[in-house]
MDAnalysis code that builds the backbone (N, CA, C; Angstrom):
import MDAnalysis as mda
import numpy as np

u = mda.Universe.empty(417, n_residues=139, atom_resindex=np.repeat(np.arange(139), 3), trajectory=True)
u.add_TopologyAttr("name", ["N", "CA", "C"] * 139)
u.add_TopologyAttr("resid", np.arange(1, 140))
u.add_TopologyAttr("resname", ["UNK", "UNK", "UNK", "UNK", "UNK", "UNK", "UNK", "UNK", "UNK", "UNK", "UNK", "UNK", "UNK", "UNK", "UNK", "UNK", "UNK", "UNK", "UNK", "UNK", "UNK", "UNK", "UNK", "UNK", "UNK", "UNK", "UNK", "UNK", "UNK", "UNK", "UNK", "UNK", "UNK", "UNK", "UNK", "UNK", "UNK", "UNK", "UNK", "UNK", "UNK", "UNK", "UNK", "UNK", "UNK", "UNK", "UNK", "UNK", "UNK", "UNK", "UNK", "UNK", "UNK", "UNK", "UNK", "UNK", "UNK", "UNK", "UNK", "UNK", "UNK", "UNK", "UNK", "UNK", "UNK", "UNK", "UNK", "UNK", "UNK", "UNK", "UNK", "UNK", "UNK", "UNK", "UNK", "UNK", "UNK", "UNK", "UNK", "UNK", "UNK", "UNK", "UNK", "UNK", "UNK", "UNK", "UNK", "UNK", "UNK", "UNK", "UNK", "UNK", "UNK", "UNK", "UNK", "UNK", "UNK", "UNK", "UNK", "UNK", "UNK", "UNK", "UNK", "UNK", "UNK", "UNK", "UNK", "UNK", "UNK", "UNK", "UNK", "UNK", "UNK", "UNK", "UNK", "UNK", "UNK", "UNK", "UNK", "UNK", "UNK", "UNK", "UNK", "UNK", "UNK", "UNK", "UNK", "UNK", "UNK", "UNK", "UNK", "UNK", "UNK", "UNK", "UNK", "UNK", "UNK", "UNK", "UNK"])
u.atoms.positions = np.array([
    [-47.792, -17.055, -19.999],
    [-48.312, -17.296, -21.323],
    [-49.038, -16.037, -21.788],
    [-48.817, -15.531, -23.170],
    [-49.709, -14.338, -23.679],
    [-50.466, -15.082, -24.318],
    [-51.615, -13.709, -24.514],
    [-52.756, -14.077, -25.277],
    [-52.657, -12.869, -26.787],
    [-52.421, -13.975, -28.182],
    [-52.198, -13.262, -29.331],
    [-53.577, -12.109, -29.750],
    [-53.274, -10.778, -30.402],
    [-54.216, -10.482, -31.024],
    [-53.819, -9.797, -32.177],
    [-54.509, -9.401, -33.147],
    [-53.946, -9.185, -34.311],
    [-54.603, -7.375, -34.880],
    [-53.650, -6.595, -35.090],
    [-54.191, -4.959, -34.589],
    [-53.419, -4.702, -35.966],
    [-54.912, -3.868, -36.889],
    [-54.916, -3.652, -37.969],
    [-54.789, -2.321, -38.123],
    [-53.915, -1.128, -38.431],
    [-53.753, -0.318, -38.654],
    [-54.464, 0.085, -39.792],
    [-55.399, 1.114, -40.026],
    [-56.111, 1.075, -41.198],
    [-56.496, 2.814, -41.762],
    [-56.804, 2.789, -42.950],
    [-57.088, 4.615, -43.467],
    [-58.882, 4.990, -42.888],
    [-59.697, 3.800, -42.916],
    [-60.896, 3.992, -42.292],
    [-61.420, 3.371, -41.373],
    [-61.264, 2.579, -40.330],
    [-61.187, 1.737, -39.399],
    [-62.805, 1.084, -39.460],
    [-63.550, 2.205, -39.000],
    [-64.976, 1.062, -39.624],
    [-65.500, 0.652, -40.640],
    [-64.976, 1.739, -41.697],
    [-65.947, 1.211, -42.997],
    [-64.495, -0.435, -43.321],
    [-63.335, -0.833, -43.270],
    [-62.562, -1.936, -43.302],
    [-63.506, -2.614, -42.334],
    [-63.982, -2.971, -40.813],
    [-64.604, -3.928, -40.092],
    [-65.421, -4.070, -40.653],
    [-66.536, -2.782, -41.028],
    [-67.851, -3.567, -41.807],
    [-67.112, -4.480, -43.127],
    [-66.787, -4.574, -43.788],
    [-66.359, -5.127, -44.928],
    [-65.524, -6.228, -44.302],
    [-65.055, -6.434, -43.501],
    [-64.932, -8.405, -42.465],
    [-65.906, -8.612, -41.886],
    [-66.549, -8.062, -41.740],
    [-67.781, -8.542, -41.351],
    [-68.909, -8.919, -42.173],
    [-69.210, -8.076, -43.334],
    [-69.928, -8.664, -44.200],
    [-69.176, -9.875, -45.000],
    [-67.833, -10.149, -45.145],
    [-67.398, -10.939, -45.679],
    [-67.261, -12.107, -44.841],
    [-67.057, -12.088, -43.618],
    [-67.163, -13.086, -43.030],
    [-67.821, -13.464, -41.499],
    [-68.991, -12.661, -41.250],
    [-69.800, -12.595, -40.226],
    [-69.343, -11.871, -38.932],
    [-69.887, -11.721, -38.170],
    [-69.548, -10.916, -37.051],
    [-69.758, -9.774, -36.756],
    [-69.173, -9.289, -35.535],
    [-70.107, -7.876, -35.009],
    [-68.924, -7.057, -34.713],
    [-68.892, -5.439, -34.537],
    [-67.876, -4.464, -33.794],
    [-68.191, -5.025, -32.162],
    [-67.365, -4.945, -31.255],
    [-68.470, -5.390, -30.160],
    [-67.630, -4.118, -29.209],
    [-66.809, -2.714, -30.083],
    [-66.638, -1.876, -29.265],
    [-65.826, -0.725, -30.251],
    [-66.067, 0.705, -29.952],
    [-65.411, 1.718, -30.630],
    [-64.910, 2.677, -29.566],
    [-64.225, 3.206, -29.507],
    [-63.459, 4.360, -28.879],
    [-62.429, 5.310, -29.706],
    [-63.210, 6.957, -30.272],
    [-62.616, 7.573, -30.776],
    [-61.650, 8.337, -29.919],
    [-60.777, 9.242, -30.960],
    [-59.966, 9.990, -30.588],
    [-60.190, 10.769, -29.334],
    [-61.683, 11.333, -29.649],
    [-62.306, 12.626, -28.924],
    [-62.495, 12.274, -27.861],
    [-63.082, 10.690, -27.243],
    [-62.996, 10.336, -26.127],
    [-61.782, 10.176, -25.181],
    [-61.131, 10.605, -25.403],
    [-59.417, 10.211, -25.237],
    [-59.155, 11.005, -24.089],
    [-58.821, 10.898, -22.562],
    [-58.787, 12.097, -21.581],
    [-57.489, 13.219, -22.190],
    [-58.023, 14.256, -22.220],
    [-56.931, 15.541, -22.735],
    [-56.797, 15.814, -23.929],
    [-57.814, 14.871, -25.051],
    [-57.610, 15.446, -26.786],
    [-58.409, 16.331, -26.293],
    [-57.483, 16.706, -27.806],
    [-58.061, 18.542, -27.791],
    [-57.711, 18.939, -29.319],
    [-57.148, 17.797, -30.348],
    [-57.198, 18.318, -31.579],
    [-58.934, 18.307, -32.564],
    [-59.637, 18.649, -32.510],
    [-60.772, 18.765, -33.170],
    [-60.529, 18.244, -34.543],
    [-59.749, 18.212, -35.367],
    [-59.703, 17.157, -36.544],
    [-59.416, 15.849, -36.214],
    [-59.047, 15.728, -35.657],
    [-58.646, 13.969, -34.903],
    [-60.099, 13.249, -34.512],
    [-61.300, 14.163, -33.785],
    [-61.428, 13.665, -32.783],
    [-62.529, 12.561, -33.037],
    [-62.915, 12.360, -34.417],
    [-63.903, 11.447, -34.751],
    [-62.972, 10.473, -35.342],
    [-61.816, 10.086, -35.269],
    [-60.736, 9.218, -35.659],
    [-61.017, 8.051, -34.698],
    [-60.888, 7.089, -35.340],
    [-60.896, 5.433, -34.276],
    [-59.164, 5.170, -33.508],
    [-59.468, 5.393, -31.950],
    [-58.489, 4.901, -31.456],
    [-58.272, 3.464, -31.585],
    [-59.691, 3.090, -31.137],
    [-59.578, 1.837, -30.782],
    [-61.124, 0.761, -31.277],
    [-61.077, -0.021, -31.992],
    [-62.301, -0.848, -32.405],
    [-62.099, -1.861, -32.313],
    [-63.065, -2.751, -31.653],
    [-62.460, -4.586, -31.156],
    [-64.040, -4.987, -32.240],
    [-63.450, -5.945, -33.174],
    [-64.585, -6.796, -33.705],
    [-64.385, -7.907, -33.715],
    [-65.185, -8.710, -34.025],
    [-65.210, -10.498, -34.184],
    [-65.862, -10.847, -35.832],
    [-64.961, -11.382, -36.441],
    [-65.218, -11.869, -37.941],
    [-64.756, -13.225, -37.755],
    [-65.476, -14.116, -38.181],
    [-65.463, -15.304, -38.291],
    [-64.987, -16.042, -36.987],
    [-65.324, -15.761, -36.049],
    [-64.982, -16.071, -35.042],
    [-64.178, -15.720, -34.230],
    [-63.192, -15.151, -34.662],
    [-61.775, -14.691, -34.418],
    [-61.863, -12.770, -33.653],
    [-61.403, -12.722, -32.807],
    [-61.539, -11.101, -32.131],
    [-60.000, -10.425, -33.435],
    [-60.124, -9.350, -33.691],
    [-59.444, -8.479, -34.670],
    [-59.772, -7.323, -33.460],
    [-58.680, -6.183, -33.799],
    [-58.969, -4.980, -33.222],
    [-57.910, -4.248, -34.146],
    [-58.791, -2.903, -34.601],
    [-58.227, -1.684, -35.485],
    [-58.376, -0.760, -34.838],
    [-57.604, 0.540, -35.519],
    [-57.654, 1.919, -35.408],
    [-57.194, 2.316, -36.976],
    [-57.240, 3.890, -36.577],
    [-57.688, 4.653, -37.834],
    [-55.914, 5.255, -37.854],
    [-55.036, 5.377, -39.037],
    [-54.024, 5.549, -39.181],
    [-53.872, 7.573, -38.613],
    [-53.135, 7.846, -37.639],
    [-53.228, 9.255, -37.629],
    [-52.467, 9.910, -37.722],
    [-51.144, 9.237, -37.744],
    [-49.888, 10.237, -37.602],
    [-48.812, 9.962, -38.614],
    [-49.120, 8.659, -39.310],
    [-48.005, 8.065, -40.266],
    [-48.302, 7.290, -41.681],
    [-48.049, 7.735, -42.419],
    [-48.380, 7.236, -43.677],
    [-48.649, 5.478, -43.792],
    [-49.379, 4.662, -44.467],
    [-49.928, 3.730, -44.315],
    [-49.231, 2.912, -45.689],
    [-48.772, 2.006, -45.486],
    [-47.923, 0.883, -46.440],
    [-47.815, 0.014, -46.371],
    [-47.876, -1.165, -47.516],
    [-47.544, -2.648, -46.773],
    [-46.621, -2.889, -45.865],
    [-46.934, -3.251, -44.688],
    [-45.916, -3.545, -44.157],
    [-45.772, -3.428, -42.906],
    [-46.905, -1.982, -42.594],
    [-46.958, -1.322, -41.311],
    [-48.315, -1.016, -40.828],
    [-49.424, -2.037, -41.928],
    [-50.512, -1.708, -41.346],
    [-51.002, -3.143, -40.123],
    [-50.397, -3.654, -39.825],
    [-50.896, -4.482, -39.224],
    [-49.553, -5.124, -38.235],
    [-50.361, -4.782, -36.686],
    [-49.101, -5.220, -35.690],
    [-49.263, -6.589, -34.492],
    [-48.420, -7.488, -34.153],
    [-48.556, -7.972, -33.360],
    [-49.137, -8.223, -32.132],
    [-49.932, -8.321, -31.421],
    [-50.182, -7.849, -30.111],
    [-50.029, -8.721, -29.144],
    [-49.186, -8.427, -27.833],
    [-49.093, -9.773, -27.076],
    [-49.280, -8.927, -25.694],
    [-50.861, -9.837, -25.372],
    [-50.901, -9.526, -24.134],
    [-50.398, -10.624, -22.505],
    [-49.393, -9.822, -21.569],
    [-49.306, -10.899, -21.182],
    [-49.997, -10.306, -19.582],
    [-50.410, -11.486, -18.555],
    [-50.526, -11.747, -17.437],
    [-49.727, -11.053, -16.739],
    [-48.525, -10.605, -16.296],
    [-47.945, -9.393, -15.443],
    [-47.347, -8.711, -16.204],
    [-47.108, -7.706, -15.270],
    [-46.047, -7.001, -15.855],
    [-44.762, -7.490, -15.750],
    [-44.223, -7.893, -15.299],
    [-42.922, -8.389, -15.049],
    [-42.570, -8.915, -16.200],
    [-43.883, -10.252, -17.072],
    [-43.696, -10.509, -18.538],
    [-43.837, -9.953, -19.513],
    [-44.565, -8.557, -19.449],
    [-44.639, -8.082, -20.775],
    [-42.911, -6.964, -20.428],
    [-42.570, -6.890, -19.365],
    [-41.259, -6.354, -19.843],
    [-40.367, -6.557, -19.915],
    [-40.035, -8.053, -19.744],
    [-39.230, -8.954, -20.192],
    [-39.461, -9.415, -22.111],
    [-40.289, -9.258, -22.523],
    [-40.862, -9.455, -23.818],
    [-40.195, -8.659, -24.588],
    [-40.726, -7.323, -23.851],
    [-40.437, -5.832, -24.684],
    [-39.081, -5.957, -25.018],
    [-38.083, -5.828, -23.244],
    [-36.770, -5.816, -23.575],
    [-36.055, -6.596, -24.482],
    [-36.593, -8.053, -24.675],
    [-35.400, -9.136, -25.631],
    [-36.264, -8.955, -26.857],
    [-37.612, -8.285, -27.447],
    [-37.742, -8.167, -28.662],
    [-37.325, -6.495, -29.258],
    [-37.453, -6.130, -28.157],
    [-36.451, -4.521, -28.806],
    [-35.034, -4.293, -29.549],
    [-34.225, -5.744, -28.424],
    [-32.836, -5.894, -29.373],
    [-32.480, -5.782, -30.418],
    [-31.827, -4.848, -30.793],
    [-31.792, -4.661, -31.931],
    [-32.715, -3.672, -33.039],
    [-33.745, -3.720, -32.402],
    [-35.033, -2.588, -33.284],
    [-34.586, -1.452, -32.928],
    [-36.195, -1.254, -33.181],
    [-36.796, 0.128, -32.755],
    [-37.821, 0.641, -31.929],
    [-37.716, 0.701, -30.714],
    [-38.827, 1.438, -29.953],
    [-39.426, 2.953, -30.374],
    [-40.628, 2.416, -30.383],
    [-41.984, 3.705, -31.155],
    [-42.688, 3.858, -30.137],
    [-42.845, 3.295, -28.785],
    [-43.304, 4.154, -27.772],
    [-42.932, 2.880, -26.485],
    [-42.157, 3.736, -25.450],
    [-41.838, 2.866, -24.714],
    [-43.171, 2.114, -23.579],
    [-42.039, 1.059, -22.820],
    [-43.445, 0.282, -21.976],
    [-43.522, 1.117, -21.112],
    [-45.147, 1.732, -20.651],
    [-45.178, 2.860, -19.494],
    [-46.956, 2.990, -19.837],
    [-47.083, 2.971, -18.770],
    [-48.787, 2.958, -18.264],
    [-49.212, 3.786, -18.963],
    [-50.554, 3.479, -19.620],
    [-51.611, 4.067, -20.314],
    [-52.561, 4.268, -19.697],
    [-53.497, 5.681, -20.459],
    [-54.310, 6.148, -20.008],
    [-55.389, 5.408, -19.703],
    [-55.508, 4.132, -20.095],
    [-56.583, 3.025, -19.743],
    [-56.085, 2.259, -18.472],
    [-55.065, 2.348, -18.030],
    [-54.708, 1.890, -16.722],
    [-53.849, 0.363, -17.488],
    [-53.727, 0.305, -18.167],
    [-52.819, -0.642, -17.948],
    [-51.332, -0.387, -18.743],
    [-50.213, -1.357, -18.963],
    [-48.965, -0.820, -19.132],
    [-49.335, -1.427, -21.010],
    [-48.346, -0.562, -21.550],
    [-48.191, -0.753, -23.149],
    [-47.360, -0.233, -23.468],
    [-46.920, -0.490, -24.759],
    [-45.187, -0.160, -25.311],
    [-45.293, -0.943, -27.101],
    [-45.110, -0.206, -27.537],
    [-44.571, -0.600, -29.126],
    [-43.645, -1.229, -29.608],
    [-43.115, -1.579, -30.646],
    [-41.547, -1.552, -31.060],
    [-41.720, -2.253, -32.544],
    [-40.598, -1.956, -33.098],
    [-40.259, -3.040, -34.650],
    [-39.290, -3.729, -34.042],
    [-38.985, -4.737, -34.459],
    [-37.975, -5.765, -34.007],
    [-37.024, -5.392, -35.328],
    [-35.985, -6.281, -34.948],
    [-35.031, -6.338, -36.102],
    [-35.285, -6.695, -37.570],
    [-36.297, -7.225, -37.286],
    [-36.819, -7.845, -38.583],
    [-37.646, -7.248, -39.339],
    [-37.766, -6.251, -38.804],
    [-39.097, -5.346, -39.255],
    [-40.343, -5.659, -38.880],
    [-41.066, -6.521, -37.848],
    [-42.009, -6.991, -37.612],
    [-42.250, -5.926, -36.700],
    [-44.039, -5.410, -36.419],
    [-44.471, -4.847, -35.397],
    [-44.817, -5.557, -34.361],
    [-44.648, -5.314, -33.063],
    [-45.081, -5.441, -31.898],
    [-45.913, -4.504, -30.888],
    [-46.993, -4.862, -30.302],
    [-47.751, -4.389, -29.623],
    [-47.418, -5.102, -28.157],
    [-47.023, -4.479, -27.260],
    [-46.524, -5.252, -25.716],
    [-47.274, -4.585, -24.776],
    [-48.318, -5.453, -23.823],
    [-49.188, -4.884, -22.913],
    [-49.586, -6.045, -21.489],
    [-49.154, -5.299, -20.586],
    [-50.184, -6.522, -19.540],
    [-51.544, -6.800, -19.231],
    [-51.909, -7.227, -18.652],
    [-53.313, -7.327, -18.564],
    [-54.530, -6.419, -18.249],
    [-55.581, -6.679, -18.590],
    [-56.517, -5.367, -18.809],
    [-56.080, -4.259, -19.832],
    [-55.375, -5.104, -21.035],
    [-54.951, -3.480, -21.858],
    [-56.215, -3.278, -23.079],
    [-55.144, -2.725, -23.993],
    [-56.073, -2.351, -25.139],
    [-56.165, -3.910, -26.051],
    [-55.388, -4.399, -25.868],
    [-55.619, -5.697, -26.589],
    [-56.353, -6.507, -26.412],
    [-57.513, -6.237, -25.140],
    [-57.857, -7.401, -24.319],
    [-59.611, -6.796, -25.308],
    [-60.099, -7.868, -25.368],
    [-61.345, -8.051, -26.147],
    [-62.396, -6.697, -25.430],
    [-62.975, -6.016, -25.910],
    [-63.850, -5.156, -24.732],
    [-65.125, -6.285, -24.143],
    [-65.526, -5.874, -23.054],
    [-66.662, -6.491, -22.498],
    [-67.672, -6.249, -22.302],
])
């Protein structure tokens, strides 16, 4: 069984959370920029949001700051399914890739756990990760 999360691609990543948050309560309860990133080394990047986990209205949300690709309906906001092994998130990957497009394959991240992208056929984004990834709430 995965656990859903919902990953907002955005042009300012905190000043958008503060603004769910003032609109509908809640806290950031974690940030991780670019610069922290082991091996950045672009100095314009490096105050860019990799990664921000908040809670608005109850609900965990997690954004980042758009860095490499123009921002449009359509593509700011991706799926995220985290599952319990690996064995399931690459079984996931493989039968929702059919047919798409892979934007970064499944293969271990610098946070130690496995992750992988893709659009499906449908044009929908997907975020595919096993456990302990970036999807997982910070603690």
């Amino acid at each position: 069984m995965a656990k859903h999360t919902t990953y907002i691609i955005s042009e300012d990543a905190r000043a958008q959370a503060e603004f769910y948050i003032q609109a509908l309560g809640g806290e950031i309860t974690s940030v991780t920029t670019y610069g922290e990133v082991p091996g950045a080394n672009e100095e314009e990047l490096k105050d860019k949001v990799i990664n921000l986990s908040l809670v608005a209205a109850g609900v965990t949300f997690l954004m980042s700051d758009s860095m490499f690709e123009s921002l449009n309906p359509g593509n700011v906001v991706s799926l995220c399914l985290e599952f319990p092994t690996e064995e399931e998130a690459h079984a996931a990957f493989d039968k929702l890739s059919q047919g798409g497009t892979v934007k970064h394959p499944l293969e271990p991240a610098f946070w130690g756990a496995l992750f992988g992208q893709l659009e499906d056929k449908y044009g929908i984004s997907w975020m595919i990760t096993s456990d302990t990834s970036a999807c997982r709430e910070s603690q």
